[in-house]
Each structure stands twice: as C-alpha cells, then as structure tokens.
C-alpha positions as a Markdown table, in Angstrom:
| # | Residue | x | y | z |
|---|---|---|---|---|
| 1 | Unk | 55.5 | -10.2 | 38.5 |
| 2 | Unk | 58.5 | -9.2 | 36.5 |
| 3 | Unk | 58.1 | -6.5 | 34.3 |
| 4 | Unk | 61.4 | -7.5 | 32.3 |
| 5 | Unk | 60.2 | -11.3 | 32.0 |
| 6 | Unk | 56.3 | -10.7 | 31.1 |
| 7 | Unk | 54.4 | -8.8 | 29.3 |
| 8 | Unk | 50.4 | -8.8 | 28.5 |
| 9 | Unk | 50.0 | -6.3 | 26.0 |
| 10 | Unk | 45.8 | -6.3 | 26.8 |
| 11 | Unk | 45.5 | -2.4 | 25.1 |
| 12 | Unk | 46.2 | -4.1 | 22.2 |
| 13 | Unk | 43.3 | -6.2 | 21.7 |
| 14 | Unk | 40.9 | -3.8 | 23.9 |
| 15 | Unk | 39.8 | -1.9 | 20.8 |
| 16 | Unk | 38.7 | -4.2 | 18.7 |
| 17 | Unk | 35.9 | -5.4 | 21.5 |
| 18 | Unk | 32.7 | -4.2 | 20.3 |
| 19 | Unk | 30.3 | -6.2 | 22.3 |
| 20 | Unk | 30.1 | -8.7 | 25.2 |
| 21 | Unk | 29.3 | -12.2 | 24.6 |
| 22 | Unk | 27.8 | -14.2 | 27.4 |
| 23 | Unk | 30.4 | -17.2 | 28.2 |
| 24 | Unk | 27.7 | -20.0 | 27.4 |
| 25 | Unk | 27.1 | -18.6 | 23.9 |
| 26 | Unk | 30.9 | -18.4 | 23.2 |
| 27 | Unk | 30.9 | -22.1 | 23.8 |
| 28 | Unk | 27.8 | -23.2 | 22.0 |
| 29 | Unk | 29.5 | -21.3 | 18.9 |
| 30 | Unk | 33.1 | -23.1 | 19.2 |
| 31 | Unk | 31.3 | -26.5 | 19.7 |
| 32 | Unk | 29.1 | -25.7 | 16.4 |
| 33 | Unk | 32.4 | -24.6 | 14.4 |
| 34 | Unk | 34.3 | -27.8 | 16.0 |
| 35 | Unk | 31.1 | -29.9 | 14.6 |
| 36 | Unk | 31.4 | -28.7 | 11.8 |
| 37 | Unk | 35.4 | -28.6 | 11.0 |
| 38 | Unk | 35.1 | -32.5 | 12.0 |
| 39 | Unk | 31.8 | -33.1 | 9.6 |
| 40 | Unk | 34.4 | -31.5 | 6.7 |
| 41 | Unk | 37.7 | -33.5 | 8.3 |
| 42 | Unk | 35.8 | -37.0 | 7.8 |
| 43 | Unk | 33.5 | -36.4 | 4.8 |
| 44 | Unk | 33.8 | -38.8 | 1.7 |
| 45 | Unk | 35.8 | -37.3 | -0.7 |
C-alpha cells in the first residue's frame, strides 16, 4: 500500500460506534427502509 495514494481515515468514524450490530439485523433493517422508500417512490399521488 501507498501511503501517498490511499488513505482510510477509520479513527474518524471509530467514535461514533456505540454498539455492535449483528450483520443479519443490519440487513433486515436496510431491506425494511428499501421497502419502504419504494412503497413511497410508487404510491398514488
């Protein structure tokens, strides 16, 4: 890896982790909020 090419600031983003979340419930949640953006996208008007 090149130092000068990438970067992955991770420090960044560690602090604002407060919890785990198992990877299956992750999932289940964006495919409920993907649901439900689509159920808004293609409602009557």
């Amino acid at each position: 890896m090149d130092p000068a090419r990438e970067f992955f600031p991770a420090g960044q983003g560690a602090g604002g982790i407060d919890r785990l979340v198992p990877a299956g419930e992750l999932v289940a949640r964006f495919v409920a909020e993907a649901e439900a953006a689509l159920g808004r996208a293609t409602a009557p008007a």
